[in-house]
ChimeraX commands (.cxc) that place a marker at each C-alpha (Angstrom):
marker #1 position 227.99,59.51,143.65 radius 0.5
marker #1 position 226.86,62.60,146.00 radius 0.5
marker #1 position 226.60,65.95,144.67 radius 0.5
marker #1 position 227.90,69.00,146.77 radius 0.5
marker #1 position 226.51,72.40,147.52 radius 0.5
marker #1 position 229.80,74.36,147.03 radius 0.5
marker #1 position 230.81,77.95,148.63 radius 0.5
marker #1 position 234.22,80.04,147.69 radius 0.5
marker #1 position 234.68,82.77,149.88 radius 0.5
marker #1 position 237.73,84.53,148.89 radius 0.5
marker #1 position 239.06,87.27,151.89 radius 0.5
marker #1 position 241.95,89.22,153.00 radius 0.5
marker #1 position 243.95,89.91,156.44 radius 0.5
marker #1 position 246.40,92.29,157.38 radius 0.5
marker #1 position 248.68,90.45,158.53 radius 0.5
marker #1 position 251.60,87.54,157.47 radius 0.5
marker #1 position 250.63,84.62,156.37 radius 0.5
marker #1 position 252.34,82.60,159.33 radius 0.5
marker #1 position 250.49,84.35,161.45 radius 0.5
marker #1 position 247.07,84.09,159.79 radius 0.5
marker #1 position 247.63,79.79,158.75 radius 0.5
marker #1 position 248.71,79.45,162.78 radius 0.5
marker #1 position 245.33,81.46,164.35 radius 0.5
marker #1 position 243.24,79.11,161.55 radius 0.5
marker #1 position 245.41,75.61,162.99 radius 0.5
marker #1 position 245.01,76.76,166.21 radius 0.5
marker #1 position 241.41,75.06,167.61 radius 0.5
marker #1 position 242.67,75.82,171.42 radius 0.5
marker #1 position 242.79,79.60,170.80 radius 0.5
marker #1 position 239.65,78.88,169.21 radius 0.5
marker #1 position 237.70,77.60,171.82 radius 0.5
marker #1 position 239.33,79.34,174.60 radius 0.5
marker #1 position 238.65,82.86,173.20 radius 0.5
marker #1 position 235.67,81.48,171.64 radius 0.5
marker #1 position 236.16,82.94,168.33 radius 0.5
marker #1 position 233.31,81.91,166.22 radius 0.5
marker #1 position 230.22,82.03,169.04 radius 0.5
marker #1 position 227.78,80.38,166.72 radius 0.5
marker #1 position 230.73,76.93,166.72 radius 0.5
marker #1 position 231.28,74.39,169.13 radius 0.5
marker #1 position 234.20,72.71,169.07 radius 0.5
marker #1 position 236.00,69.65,170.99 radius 0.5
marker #1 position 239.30,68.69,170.11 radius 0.5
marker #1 position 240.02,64.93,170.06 radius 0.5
marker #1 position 243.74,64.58,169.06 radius 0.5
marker #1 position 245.96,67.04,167.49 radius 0.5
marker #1 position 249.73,66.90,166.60 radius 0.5
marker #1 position 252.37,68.96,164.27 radius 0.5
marker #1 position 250.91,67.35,161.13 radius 0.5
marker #1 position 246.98,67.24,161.78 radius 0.5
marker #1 position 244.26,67.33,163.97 radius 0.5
marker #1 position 240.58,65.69,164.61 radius 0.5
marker #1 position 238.22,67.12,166.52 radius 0.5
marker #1 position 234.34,67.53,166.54 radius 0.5
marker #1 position 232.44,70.72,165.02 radius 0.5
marker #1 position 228.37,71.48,165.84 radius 0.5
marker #1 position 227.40,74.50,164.05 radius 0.5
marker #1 position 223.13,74.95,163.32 radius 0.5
marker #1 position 222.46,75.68,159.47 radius 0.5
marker #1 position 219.22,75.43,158.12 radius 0.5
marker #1 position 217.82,75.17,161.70 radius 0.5
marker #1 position 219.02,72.12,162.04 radius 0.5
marker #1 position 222.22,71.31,164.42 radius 0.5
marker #1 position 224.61,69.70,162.80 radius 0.5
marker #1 position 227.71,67.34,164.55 radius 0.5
marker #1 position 230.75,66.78,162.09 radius 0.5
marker #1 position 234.06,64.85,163.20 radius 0.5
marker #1 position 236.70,66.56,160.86 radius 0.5
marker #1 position 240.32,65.15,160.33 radius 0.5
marker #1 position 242.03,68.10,159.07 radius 0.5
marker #1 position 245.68,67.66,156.77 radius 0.5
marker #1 position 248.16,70.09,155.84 radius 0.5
marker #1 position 249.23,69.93,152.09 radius 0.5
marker #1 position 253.07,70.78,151.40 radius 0.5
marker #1 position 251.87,74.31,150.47 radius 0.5
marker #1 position 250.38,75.61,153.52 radius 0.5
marker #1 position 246.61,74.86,152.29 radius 0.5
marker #1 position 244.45,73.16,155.40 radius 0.5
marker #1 position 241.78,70.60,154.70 radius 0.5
marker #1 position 239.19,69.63,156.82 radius 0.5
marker #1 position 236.92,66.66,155.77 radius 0.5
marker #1 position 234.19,65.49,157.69 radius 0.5
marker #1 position 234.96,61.88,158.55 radius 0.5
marker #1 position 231.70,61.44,160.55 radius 0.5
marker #1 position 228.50,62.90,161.03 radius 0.5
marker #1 position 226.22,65.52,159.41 radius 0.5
marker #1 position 228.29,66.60,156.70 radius 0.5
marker #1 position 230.61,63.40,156.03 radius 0.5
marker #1 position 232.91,63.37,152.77 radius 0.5
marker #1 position 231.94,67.49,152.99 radius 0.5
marker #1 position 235.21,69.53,153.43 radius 0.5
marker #1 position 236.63,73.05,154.22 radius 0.5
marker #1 position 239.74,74.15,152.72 radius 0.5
marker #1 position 241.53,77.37,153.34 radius 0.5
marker #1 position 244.89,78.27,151.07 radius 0.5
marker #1 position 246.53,80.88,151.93 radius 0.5
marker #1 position 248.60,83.13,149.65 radius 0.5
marker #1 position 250.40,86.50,150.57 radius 0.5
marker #1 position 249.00,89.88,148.72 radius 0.5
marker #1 position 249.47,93.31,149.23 radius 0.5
marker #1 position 246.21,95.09,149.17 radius 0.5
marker #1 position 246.69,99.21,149.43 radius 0.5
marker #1 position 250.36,98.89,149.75 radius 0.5
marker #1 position 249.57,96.99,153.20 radius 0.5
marker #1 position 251.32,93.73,153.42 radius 0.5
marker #1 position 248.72,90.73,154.17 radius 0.5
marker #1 position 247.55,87.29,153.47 radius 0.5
marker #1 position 244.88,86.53,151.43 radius 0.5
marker #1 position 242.35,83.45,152.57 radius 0.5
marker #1 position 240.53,81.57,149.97 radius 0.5
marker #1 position 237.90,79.29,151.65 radius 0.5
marker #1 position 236.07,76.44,149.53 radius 0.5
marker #1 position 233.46,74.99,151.14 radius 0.5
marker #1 position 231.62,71.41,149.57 radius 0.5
marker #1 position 228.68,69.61,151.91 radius 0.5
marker #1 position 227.26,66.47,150.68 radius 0.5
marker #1 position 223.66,66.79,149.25 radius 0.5
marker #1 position 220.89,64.80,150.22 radius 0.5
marker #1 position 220.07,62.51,147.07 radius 0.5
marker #1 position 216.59,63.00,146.53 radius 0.5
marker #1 position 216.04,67.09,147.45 radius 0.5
marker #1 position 219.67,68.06,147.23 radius 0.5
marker #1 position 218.76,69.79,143.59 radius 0.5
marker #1 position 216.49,71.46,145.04 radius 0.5
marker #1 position 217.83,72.90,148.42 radius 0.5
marker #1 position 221.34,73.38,146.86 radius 0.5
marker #1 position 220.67,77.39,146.27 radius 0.5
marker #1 position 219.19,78.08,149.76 radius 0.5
marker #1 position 221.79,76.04,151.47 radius 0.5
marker #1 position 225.07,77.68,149.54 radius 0.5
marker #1 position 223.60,80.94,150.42 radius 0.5
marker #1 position 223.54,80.09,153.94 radius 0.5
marker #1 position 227.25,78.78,154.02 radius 0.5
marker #1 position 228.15,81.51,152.06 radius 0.5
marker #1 position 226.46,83.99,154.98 radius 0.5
marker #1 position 228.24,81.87,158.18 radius 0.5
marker #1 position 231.56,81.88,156.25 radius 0.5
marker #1 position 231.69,85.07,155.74 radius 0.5
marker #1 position 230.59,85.53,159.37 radius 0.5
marker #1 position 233.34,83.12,161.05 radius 0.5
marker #1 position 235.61,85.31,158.38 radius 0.5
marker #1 position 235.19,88.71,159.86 radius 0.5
marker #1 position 235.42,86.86,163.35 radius 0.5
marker #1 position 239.01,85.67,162.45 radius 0.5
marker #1 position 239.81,88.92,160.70 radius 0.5
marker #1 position 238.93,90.92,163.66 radius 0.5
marker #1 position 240.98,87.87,165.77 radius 0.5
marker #1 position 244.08,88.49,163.80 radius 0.5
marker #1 position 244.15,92.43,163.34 radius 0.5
marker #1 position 242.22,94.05,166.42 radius 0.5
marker #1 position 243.22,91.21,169.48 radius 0.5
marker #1 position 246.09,91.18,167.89 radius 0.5
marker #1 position 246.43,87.08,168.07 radius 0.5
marker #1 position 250.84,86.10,168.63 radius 0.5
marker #1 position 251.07,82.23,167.48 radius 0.5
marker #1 position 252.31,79.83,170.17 radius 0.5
marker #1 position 254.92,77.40,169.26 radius 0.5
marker #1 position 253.31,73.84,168.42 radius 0.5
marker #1 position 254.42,72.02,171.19 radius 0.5
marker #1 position 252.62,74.41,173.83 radius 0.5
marker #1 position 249.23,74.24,171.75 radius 0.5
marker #1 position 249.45,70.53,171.82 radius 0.5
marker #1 position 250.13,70.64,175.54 radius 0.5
marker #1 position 247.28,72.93,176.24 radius 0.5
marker #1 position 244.89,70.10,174.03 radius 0.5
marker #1 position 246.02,67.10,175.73 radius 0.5
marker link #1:1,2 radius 0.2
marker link #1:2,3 radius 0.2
marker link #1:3,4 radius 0.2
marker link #1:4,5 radius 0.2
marker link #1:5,6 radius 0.2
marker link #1:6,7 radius 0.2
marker link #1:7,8 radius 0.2
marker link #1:8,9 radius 0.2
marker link #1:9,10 radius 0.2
marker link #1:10,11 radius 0.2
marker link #1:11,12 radius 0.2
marker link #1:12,13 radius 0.2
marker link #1:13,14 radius 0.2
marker link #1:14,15 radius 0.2
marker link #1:15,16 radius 0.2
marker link #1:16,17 radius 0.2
marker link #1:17,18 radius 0.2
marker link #1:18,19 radius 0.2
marker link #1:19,20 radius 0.2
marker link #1:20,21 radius 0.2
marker link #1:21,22 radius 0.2
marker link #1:22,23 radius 0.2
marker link #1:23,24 radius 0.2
marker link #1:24,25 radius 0.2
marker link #1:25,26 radius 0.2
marker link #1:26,27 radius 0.2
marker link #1:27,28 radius 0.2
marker link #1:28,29 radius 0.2
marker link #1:29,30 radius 0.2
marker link #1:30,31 radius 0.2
marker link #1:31,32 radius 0.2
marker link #1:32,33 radius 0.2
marker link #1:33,34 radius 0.2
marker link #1:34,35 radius 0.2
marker link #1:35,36 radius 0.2
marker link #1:36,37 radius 0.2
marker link #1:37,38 radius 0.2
marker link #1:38,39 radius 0.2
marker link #1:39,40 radius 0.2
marker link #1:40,41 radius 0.2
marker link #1:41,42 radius 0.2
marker link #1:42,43 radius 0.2
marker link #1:43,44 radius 0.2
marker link #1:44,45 radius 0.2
marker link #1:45,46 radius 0.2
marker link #1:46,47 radius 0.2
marker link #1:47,48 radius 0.2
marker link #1:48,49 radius 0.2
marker link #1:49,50 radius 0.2
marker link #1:50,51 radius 0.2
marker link #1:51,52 radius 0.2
marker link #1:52,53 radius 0.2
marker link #1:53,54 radius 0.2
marker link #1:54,55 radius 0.2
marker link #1:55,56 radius 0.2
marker link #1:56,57 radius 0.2
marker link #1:57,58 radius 0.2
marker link #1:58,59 radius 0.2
marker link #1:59,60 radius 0.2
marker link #1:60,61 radius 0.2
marker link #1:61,62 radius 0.2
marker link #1:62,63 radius 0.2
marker link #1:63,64 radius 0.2
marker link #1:64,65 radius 0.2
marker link #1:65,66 radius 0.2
marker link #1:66,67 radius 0.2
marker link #1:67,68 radius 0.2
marker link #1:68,69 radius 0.2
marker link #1:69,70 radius 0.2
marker link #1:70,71 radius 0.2
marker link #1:71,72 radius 0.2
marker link #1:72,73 radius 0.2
marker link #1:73,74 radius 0.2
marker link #1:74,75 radius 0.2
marker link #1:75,76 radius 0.2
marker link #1:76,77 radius 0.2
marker link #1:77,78 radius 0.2
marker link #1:78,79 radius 0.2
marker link #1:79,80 radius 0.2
marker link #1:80,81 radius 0.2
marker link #1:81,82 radius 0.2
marker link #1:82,83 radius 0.2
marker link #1:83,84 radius 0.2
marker link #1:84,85 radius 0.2
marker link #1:85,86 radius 0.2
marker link #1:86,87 radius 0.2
marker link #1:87,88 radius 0.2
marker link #1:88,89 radius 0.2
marker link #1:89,90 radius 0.2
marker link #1:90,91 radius 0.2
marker link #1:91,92 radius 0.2
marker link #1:92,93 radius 0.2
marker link #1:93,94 radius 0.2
marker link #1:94,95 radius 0.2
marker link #1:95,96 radius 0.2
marker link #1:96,97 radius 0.2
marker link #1:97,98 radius 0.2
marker link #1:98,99 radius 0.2
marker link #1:99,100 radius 0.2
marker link #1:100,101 radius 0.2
marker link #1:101,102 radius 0.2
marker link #1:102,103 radius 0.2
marker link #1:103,104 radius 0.2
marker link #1:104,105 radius 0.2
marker link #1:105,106 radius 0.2
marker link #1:106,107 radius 0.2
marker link #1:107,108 radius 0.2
marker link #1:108,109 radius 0.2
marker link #1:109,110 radius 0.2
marker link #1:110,111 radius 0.2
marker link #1:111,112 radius 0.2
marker link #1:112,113 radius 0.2
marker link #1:113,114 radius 0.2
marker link #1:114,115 radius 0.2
marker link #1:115,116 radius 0.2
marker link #1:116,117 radius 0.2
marker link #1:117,118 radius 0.2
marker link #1:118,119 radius 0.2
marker link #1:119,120 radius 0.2
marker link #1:120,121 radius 0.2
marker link #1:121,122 radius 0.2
marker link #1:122,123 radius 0.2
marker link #1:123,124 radius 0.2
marker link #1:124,125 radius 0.2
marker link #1:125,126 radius 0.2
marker link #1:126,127 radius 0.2
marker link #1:127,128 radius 0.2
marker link #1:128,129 radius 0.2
marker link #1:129,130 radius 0.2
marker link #1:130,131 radius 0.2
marker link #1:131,132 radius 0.2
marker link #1:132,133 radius 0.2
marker link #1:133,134 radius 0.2
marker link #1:134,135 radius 0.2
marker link #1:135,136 radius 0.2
marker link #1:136,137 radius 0.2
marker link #1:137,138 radius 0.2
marker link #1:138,139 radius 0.2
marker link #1:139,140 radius 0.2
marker link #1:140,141 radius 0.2
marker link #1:141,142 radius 0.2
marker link #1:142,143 radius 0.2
marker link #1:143,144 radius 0.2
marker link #1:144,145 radius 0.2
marker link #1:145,146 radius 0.2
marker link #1:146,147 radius 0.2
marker link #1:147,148 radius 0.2
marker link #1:148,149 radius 0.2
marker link #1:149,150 radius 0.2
marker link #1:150,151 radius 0.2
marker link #1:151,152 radius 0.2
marker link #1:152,153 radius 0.2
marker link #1:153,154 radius 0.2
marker link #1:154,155 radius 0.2
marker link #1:155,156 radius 0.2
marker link #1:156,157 radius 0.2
marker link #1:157,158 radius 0.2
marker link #1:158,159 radius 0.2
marker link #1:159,160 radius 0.2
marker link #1:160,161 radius 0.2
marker link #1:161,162 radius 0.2
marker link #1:162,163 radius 0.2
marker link #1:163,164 radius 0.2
marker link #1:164,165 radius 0.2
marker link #1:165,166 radius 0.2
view
């Protein structure tokens, strides 16, 4: 049974959580205003009720190449598992709840991150490599943050983002 480095990030965005869960779904916005500069990503099917699609991000040093399938639970939360590659049975998972934070209206973003461990040195490596998540999730964080409330980021309707992918 693998054991998993694991990294909560917890954040907040001022703006409604529609708006917020659609600029996290939508991996064309992503990659054509290049969002998170430090991700590379190549979508490979997506419809109303999922998507899969590759992911190369470099942690560690080391450049890593995940296929994710990602889901959408009944309550909103997306979940991204790594179905091949790098990081496979890893996950990200982003709920999203709406909170009021100084009497501004706004969604907050709880982000769990798990990666597999390598058997052998995964004790050992666990600490450096959580702190390292925890530093690029934070990072892609702000990115989206500053996505959402300074470009000011307007959903599309489904159908045009799945247009734009095919």
């Amino acid at each position: 049974m693998p054991r998993y480095a694991e990294v909560h990030y917890p954040f907040w965005i001022a703006a409604p959580v529609e708006t917020v869960r659609a600029q996290f779904a939508d991996l064309q916005h992503h990659i054509a205003d290049n969002v998170h500069p430090k991700l590379r990503f190549e979508i490979l099917q997506q419809t109303p009720q999922g998507a899969r699609y590759v992911q190369e991000v470099r942690l560690l040093g080391i450049k890593q190449r995940d296929v994710f399938e990602r889901r959408f639970a009944a309550d909103g939360t997306m979940t991204d598992t790594s179905v091949e590659g790098f990081n496979k049975g890893g996950s990200l998972s982003f709920g999203f709840v709406p909170q009021v934070e100084d009497d501004r209206p706004g969604t907050r973003i709880d982000v769990t991150v798990r990666l597999p461990l390598p058997p052998v040195i995964g004790g050992l490596i666990r600490p450096l490599l959580e702190k390292q998540v925890w530093r690029e999730v934070h990072t892609a964080a702000m990115q989206d943050k500053h996505d959402i409330e300074v470009r000011g980021y307007v959903p599309k309707p489904m159908d045009d983002r799945l247009r734009l992918a095919a």
